[in-house]
C-alpha positions as CSV (number, residue, x, y, z in Angstrom):
1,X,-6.6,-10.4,-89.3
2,X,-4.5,-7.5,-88.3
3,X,-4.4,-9.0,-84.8
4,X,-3.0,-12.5,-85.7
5,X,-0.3,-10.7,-88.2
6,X,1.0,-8.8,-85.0
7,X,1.6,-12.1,-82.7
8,X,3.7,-14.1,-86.0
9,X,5.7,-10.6,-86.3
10,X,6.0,-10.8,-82.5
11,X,6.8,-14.4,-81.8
12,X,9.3,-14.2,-85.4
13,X,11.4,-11.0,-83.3
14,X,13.1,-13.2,-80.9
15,X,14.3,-16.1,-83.0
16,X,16.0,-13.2,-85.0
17,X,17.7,-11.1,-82.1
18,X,18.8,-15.0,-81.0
19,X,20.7,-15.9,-84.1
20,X,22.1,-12.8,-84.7
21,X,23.6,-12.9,-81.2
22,X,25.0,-16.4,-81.9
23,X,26.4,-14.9,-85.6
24,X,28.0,-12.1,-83.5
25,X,29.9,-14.5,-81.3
26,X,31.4,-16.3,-84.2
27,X,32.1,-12.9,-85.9
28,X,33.9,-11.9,-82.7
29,X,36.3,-15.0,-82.9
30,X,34.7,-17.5,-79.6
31,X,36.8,-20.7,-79.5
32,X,35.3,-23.6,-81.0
33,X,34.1,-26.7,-78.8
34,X,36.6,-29.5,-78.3
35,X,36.7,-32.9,-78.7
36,X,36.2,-35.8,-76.4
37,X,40.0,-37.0,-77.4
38,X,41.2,-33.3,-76.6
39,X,39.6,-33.0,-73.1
40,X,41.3,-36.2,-72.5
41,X,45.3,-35.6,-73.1
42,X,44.7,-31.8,-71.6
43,X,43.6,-34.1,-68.2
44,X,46.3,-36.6,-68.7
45,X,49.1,-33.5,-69.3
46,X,47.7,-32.3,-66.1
47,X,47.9,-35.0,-64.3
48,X,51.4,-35.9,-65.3
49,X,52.6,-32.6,-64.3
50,X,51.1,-33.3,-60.6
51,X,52.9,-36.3,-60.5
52,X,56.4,-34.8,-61.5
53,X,55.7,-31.9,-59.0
54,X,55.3,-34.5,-56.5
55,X,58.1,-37.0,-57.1
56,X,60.5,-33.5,-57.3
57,X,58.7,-32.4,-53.3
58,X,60.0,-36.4,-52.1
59,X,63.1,-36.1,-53.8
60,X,64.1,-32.4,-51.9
61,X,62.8,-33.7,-48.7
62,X,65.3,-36.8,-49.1
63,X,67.9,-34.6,-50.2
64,X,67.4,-32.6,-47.2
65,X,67.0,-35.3,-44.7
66,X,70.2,-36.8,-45.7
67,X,72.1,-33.7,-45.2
68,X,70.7,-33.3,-41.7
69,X,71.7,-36.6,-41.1
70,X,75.4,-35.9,-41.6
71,X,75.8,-33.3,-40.1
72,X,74.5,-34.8,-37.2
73,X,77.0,-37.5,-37.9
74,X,79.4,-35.3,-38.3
75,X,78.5,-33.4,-34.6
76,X,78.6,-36.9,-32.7
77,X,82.3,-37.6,-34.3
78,X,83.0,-34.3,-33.3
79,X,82.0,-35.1,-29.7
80,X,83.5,-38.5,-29.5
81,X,86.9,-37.6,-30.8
82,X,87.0,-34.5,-28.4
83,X,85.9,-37.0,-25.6
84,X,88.5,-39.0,-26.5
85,X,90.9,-36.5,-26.5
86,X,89.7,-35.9,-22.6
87,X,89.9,-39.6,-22.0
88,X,93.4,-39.9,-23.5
89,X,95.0,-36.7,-21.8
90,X,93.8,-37.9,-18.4
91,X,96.4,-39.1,-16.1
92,X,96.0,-42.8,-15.3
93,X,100.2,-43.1,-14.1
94,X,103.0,-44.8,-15.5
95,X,100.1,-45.6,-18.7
96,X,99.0,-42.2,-19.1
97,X,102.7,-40.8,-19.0
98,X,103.8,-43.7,-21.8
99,X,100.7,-42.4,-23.6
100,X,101.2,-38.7,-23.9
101,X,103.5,-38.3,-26.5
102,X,101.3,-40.9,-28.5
103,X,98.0,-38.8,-28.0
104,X,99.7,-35.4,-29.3
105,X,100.9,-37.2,-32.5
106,X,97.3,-36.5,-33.8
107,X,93.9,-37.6,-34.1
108,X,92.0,-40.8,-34.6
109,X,89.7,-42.1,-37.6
110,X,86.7,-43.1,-37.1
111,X,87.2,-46.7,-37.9
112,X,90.3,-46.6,-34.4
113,X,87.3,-45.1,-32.3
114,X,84.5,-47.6,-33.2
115,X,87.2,-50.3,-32.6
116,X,87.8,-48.7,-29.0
117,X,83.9,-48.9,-27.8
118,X,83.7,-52.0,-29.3
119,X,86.7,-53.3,-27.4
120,X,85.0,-51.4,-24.1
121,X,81.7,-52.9,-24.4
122,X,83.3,-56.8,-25.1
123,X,85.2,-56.0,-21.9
124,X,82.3,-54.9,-19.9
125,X,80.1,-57.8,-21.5
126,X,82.7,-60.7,-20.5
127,X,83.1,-59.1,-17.0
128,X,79.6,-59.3,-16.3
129,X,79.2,-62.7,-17.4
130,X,82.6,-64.0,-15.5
131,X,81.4,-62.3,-12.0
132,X,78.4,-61.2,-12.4
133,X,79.8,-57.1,-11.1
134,X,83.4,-58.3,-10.8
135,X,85.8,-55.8,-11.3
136,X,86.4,-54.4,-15.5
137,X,89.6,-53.8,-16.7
138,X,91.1,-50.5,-17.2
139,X,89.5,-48.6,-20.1
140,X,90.5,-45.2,-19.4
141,X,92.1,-43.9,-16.3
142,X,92.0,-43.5,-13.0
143,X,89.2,-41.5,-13.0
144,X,86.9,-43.6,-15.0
145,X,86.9,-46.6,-12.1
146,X,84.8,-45.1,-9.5
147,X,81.5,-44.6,-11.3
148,X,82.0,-47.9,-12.2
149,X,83.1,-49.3,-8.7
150,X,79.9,-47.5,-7.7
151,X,77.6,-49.6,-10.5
152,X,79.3,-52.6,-9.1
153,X,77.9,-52.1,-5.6
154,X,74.8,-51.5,-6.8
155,X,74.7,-54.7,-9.5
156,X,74.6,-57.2,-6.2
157,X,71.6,-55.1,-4.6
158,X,69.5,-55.3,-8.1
159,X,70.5,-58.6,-9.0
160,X,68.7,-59.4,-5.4
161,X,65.6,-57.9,-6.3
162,X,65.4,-59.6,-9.5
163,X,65.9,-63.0,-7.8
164,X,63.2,-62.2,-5.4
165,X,60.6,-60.7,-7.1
166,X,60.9,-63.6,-10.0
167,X,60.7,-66.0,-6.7
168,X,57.6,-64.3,-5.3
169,X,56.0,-64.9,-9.2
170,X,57.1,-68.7,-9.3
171,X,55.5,-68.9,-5.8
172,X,52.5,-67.4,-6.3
173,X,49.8,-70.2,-7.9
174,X,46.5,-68.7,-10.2
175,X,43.3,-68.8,-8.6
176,X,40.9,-71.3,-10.3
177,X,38.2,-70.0,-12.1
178,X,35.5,-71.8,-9.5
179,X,37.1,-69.5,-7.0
180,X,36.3,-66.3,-8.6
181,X,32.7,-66.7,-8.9
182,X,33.0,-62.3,-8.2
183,X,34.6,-61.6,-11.2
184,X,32.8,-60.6,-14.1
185,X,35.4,-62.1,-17.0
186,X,35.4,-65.3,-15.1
187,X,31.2,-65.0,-15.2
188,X,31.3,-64.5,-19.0
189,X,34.1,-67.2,-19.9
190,X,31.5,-69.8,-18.1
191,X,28.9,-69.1,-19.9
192,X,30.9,-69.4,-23.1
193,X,31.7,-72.2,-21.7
194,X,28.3,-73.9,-21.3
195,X,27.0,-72.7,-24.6
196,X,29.5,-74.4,-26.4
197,X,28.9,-77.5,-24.5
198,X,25.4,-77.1,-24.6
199,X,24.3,-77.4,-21.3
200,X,22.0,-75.5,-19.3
201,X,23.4,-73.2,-16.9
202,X,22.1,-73.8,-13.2
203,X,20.1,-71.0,-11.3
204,X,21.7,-68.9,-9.2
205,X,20.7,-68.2,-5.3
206,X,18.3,-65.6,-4.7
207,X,20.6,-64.9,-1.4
208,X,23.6,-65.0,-1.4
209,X,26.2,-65.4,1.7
210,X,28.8,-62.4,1.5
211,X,31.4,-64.4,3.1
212,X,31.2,-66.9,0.4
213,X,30.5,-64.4,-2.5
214,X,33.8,-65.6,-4.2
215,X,32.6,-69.7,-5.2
216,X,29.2,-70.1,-7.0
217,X,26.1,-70.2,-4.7
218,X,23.3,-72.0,-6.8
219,X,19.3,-72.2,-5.7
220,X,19.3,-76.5,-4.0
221,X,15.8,-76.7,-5.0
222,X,16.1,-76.8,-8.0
223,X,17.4,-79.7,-9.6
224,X,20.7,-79.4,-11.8
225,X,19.2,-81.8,-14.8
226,X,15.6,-79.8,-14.8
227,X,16.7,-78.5,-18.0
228,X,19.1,-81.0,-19.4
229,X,17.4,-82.6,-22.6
230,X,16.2,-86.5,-22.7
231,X,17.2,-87.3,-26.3
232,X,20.0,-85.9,-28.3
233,X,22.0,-84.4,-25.3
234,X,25.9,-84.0,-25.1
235,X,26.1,-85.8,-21.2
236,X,25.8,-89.4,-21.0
237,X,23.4,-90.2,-18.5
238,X,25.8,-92.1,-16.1
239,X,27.6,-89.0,-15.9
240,X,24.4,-86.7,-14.8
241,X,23.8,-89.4,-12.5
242,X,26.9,-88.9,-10.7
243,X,26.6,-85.3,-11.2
244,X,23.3,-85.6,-9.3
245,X,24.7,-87.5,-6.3
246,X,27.7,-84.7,-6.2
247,X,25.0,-82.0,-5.5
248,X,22.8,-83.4,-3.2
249,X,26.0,-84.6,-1.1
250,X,25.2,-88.5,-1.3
251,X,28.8,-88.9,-2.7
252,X,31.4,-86.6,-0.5
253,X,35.0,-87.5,-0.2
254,X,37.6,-86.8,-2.4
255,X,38.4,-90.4,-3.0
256,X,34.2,-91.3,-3.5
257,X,33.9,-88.7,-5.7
258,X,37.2,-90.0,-8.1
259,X,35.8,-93.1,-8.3
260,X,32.7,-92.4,-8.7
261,X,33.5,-90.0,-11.7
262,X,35.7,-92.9,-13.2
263,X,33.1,-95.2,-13.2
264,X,30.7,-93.0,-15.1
265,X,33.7,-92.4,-17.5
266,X,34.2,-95.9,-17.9
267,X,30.3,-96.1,-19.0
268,X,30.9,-93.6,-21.4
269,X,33.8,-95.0,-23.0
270,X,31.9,-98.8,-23.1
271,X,28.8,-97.1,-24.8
272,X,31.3,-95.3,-27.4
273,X,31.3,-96.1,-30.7
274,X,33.5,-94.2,-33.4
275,X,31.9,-92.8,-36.3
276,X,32.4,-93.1,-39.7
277,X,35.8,-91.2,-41.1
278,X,36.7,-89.8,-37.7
279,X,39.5,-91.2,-35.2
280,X,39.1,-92.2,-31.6
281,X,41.1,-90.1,-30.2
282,X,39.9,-87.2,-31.4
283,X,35.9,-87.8,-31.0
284,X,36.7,-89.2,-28.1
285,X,38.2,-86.5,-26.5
286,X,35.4,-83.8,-27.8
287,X,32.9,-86.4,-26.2
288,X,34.6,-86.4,-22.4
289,X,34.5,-82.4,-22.6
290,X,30.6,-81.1,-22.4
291,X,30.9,-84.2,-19.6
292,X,33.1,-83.1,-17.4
293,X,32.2,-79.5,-17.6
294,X,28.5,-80.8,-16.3
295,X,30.4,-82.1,-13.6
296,X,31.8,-79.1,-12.6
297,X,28.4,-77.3,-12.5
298,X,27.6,-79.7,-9.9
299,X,30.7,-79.1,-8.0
300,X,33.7,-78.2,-7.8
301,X,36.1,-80.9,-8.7
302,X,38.5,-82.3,-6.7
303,X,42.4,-82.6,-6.7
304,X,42.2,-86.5,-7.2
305,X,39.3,-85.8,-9.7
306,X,41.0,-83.5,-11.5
307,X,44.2,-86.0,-11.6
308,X,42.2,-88.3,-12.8
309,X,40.5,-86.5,-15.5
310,X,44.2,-85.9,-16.6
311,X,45.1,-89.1,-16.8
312,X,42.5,-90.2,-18.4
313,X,42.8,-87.5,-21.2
314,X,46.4,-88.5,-21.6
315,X,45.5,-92.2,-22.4
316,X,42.6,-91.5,-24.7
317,X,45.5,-89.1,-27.0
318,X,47.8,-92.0,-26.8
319,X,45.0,-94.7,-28.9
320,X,46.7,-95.1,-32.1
321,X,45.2,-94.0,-35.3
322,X,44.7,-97.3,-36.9
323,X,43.7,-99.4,-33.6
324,X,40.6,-101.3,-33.2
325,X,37.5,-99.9,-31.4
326,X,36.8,-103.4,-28.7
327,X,40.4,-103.0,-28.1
328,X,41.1,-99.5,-27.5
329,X,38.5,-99.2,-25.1
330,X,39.5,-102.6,-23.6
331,X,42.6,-100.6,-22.6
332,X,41.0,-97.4,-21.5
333,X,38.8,-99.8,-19.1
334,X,41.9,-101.3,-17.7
335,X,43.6,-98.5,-17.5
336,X,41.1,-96.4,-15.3
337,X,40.8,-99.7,-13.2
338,X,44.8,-99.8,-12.5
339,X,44.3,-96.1,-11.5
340,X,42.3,-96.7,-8.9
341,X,43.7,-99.3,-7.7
342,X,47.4,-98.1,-7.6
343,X,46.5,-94.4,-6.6
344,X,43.5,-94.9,-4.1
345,X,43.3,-98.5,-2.9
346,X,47.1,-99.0,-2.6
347,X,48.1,-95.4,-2.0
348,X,45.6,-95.7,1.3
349,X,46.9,-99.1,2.8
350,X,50.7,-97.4,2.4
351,X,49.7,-94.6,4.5
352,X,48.4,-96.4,6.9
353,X,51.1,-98.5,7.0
354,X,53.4,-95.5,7.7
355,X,51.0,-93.9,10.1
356,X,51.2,-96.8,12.4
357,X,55.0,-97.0,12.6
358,X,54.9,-93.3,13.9
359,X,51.5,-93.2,16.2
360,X,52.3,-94.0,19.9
361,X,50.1,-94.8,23.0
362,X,48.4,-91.6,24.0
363,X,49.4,-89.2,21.1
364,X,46.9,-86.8,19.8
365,X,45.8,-87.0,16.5
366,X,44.7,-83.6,14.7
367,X,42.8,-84.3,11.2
368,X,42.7,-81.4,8.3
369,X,39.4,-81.4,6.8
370,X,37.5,-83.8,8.6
């Protein structure tokens, strides 16, 4: 019993010295706790004194800045008007001597020198554009002409080297992008190119001629449609057809290969059909594209080819909105026919026709590309 009245004295010690600390520290005055509302405007006072502080900093610094500024201002009028002083007191004959009692009489505004540049650089500007370097009236003296008698002989020598560098860039032609099979941008725009289109890219040679590094060297034993899909494919198959003859080399020729590529494109147009709430000329278009970038995978095109593909292009754009399918590619059928006929078949028999009026008996005859 004596034991267990120890531990409650014990245990009843502490609570004690605890609240008579806490009655000391409210004897001794401690600030009382304050309010949520309180803590709040003390923060917003605190803020709003930041912000004033702030916007008092920008305002100085603006105040500052625009005192720098004039008395720069006020250092480059200084400089002009004592330039014009020079300009004015230099002796440029009979005018200078008329002009010296005038310049004593006292100095010019601001507003009389602004109108003096400005009447310099009109006078420069229309002498440049009525010679090109002709000579500029006087502005100043004597003294002022030969600097610019100098730039004059130096305008001519520049002006040259505009004219022929700007000559040398409307000479030089861009390379086509089937001619820098080396480049790696050109590499990565093709196969862009192909995935858009969907079409599989063709192998490339396991050996490769150094010579020829520059155009696209593709394994020939494999076969370009190996991985061209049977149903649901982008490329007509009159178009892989031809594509197929332009690899192997069973159609060579410039002329061959345009017709042969307008044929297939005639095929193409004849199986066409326009769906529902689109227009021909549009789905048309999108239709012609994975095609002729099959084509190119198969070879390079041609000049002619390319012409054609052009022309073509052009005529599908021109099919009016509203026009009948039969008819519209009626025309286009017509239209690639008169093509060939007008730019191969008639365009051959004319230079022949010339070509015989200028060969003689026992001339030689040198072909280009034979």
């Amino acid at each position: 019993m004596g034991k267990e009245k120890k531990s409650a004295s014990g245990a009843s010690v502490p609570a004690a010295a605890a609240e008579s600390k806490e009655n000391d520290k409210k004897s001794a005055g401690a600030p009382p706790e304050k309010s949520k509302e309180e803590v709040m405007a003390e923060r917003e006072a605190k803020k709003a004194e930041k912000a004033a502080r702030r916007a008092a900093a920008k305002q100085q610094q603006r105040t500052e800045g625009a005192d720098k500024d004039k008395a720069q201002e006020g250092k480059e009028n200084k400089k002009e008007s004592a330039a014009s002083k020079k300009e004015q007191q230099k002796p440029a004959g009979n005018e200078s001597a008329s002009a010296a009692p005038a310049v004593g009489g006292g100095e010019k505004t601001k507003a009389q020198l602004k109108a003096e540049r400005r009447a310099k650089q009109e006078a420069q500007r229309a002498a440049k554009a009525a010679g090109g370097g002709g000579k500029e009236k006087k502005a100043g003296g004597g003294s002022e002409q030969q600097p610019q008698q100098g730039h004059q002989q130096q305008h001519p020598q520049a002006a040259a080297a505009k004219t022929s560098s700007s000559s040398s860039s409307s000479s030089t032609q861009r390379v086509r992008d089937d001619m820098q099979a080396d480049r790696a941008s050109v590499e990565k725009k093709l196969q862009r190119k192909l995935a858009s289109a969907k079409i599989p890219a063709r192998t490339k040679a396991q050996r490769k001629v150094m010579l020829f590094g520059h155009l696209h060297q593709y394994e020939r034993e494999l076969s370009v449609s190996r991985r061209m899909p049977l149903v649901g494919g982008t490329v007509h198959p009159a178009v892989v057809e031809v594509g197929l003859k332009y690899a192997e080399g069973t159609v060579s020729g410039s002329n061959a290969r345009c017709v042969a590529l307008l044929a297939a494109l005639r095929r193409v147009v004849l199986d066409y059909s326009t769906p529902p709430h689109k227009e021909l000329s549009r789905d048309l278009d999108a239709r012609l594209k994975p095609c002729i970038t099959f084509l190119k995978q198969c070879r390079p095109l041609s000049v002619s080819m390319g012409n054609a593909i052009r022309f073509v292009k052009a005529r599908v754009a021109a099919v009016p909105p509203g026009m009948d399918d039969q008819e519209a590619k009626g025309d286009l059928v017509r239209a690639m026919g008169d093509f060939v006929h007008e730019n191969i078949v008639l365009a051959a028999r004319q230079i022949a026709i010339t070509a015989n009026t200028k060969i003689r008996d026992g001339d030689v005859i040198l072909t280009y590309s034979w």
